[in-house]
C-alpha positions as CSV (number, residue, x, y, z in Angstrom):
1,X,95.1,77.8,32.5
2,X,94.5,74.4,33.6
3,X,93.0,74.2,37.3
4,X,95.3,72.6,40.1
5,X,93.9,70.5,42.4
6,X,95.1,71.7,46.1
7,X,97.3,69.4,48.3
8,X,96.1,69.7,52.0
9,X,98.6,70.1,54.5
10,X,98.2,67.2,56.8
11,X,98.6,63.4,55.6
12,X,97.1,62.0,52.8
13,X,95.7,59.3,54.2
14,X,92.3,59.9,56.3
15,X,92.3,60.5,59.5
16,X,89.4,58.1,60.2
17,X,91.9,55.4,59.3
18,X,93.8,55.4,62.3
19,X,93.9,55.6,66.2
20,X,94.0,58.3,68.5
21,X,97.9,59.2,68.8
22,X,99.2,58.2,65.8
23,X,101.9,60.5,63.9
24,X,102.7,60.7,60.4
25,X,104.6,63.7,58.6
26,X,102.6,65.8,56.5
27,X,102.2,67.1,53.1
28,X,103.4,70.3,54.2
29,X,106.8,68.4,56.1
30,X,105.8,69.2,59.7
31,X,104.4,66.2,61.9
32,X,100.6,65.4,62.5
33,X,99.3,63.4,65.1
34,X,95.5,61.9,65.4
35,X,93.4,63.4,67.6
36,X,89.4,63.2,68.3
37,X,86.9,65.9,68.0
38,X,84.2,66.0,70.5
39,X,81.9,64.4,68.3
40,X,84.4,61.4,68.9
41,X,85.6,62.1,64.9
42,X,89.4,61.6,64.3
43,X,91.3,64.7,62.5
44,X,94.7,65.1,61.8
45,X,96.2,68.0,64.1
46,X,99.9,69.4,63.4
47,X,102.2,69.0,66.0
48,X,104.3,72.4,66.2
49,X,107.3,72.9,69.1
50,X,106.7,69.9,70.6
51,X,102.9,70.7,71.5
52,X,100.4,68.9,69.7
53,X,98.0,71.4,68.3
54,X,95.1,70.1,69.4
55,X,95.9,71.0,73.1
56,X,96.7,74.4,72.3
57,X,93.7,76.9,72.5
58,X,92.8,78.6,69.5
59,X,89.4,80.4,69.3
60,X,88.8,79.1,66.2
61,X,89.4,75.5,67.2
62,X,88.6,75.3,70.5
63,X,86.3,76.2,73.2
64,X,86.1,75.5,77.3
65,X,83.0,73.6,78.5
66,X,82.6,74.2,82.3
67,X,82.2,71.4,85.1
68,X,81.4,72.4,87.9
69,X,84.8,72.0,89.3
70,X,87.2,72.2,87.0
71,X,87.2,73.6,83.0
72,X,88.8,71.7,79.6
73,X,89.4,72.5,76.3
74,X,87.8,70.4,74.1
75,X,88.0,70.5,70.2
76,X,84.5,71.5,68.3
77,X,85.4,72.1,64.8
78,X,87.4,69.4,62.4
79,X,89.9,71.8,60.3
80,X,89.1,72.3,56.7
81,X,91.4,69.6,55.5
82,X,90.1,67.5,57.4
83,X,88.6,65.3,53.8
84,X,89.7,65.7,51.1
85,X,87.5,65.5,47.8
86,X,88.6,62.1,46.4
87,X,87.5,61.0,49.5
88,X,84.0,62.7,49.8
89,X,83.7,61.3,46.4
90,X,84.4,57.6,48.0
91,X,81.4,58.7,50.8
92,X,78.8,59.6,47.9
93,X,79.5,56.5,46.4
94,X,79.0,54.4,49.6
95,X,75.5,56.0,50.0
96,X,74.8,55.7,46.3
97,X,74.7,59.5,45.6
98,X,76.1,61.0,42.4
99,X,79.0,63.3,43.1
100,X,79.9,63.7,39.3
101,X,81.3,67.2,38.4
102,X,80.0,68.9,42.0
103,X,82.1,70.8,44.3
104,X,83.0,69.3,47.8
105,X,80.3,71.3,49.3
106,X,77.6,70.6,47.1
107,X,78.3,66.8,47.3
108,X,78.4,67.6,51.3
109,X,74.9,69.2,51.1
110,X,73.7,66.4,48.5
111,X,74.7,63.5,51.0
112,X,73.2,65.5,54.4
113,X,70.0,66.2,51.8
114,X,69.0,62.8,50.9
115,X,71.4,60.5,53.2
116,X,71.6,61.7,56.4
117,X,69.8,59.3,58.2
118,X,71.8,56.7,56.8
119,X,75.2,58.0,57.7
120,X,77.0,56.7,60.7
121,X,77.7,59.3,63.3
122,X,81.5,59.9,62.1
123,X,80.5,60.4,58.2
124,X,77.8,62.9,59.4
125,X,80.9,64.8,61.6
126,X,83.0,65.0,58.4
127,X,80.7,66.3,56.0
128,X,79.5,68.9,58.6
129,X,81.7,71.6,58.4
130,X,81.0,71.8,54.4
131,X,77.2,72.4,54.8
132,X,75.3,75.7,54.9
133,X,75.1,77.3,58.6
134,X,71.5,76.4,59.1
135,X,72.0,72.4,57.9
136,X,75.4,72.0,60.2
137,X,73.1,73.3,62.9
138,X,71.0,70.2,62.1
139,X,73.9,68.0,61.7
140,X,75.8,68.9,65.2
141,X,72.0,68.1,66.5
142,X,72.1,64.9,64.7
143,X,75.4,64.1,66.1
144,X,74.8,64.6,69.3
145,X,71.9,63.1,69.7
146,X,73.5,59.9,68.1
147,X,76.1,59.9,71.1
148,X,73.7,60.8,73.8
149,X,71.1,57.9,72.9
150,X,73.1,54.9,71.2
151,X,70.8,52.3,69.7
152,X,71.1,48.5,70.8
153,X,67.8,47.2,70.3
154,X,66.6,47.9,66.9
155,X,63.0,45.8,67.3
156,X,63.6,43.5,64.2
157,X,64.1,46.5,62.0
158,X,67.8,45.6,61.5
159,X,69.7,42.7,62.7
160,X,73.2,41.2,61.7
161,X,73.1,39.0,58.8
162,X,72.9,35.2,60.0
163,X,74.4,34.0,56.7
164,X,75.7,34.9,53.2
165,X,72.6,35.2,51.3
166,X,73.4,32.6,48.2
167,X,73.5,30.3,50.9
168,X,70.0,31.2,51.9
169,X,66.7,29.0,50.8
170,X,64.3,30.8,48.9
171,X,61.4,30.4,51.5
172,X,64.3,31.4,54.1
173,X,64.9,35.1,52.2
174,X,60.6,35.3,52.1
175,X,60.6,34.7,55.7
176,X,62.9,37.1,57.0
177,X,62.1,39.7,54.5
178,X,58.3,39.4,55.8
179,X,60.1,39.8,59.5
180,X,61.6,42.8,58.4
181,X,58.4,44.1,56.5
182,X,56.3,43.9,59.8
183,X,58.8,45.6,62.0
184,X,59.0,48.4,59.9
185,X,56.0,48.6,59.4
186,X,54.8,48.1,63.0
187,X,57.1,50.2,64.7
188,X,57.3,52.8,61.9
189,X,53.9,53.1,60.1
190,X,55.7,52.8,56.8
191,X,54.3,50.7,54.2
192,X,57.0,48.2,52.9
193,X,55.8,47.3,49.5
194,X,56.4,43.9,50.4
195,X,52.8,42.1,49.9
196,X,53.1,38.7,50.8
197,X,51.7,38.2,46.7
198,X,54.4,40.4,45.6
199,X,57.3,38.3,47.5
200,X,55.8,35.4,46.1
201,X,55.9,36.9,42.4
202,X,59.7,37.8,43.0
203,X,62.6,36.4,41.5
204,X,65.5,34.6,43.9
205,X,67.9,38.0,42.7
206,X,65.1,40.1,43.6
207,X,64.7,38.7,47.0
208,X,68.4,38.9,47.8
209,X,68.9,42.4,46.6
210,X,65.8,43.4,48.9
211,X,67.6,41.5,51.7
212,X,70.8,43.1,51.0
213,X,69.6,46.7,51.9
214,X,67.5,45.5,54.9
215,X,71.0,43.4,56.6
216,X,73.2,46.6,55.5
217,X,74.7,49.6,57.6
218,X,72.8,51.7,55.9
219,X,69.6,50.4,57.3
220,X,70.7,49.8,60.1
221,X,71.5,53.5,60.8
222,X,68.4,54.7,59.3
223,X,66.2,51.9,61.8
224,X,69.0,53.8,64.6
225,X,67.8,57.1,63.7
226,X,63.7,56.4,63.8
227,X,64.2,55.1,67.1
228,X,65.9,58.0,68.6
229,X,63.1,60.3,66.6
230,X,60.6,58.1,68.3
231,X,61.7,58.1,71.7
């Protein structure tokens, strides 16, 4: 018997895709509004008797952080529909990780295994609740930590890019991929690859592809994370 792929009960549409408040009917019929978890990720919660689910307490969803004066309920857990795996499959493919014929938690583990100093702070919180106890430990560290201590300077490791690249001089891509070499490599102790010999030997597509990486998110979350580990 052929295997059915199941329908989750919220939207289909990921929650990450809209605002805090939006409502949209569900697979399931009932209404679903946005909400944020307190890693700041947005899930879909159903909206039941005119209550929003996310402000009733649950002990499965919710927990009650005390302040000195006064308590609130915040949400620590997305809910299990909260991606679906057509969409984990879009997230493996954005960190170039092979999600072919794997299960949503393996490709979870894969990414947190091999990516997870690349992913922005809201992939990291959606993959979470699919990984082994002792990595989503590691991963509601991670998370944390990312809120606690944003990153604004990135000391030349990562820096928006000033201009599309095929409009870039040759000697221009040399130059700024030897400022990016030496940052890493000063700040980091990690050893570029980047000889001045070896940027020299390189072809233009070479040096834009380098480039490419070191102006991307990716990088730029991975020169976030060394920071943080190095503060």
């Amino acid at each position: 018997m052929p295997k059915t792929e199941k329908v989750r009960k919220s939207p289909s549409e990921s929650a990450t895709k809209f605002s805090v408040g939006f409502v949209k009917k569900g697979n399931d019929g009932n209404m679903w509004k946005i909400v944020a978890t307190a890693a700041g990720v947005h899930r879909w919660a159903k909206i039941q008797g005119g209550l929003d689910a996310s402000k009733r307490q649950s002990p499965k969803q919710n927990k009650t952080v005390k302040n000195n004066k006064n308590t609130m309920p915040i949400t620590t857990e997305p809910d299990n529909d909260n991606i679906s795996l057509d969409e984990l499959t879009k997230l493996a493919k954005k960190y170039n990780v092979s999600s072919s014929g794997k299960s949503k938690s393996h490709i979870a583990l894969v990414l947190f295994n091999i990516r997870s100093q690349a992913m922005t702070t809201t992939d990291l919180a959606q993959i979470s609740f699919l990984l082994p106890a002792t990595k989503k430990r590691k991963a509601k560290k991670m998370i944390a930590t990312q809120i606690e201590k944003p990153v604004t300077d990135y000391k030349g490791m990562w820096k928006p890019l000033p201009k599309p690249l095929r409009n870039m001089s040759r000697k221009e891509m040399i130059h700024n991929l030897r400022k990016f070499r030496d940052a890493w490599e000063t700040n980091m102790g990690r050893n570029q690859d980047l000889s001045d010999e070896r940027l020299a030997s390189e072809s233009d597509t070479g040096l834009r592809e380098r480039l490419e990486y070191y102006y991307s998110n990716i990088a730029k979350n991975q020169a976030a994370n060394c920071i943080r580990d190095n503060l």
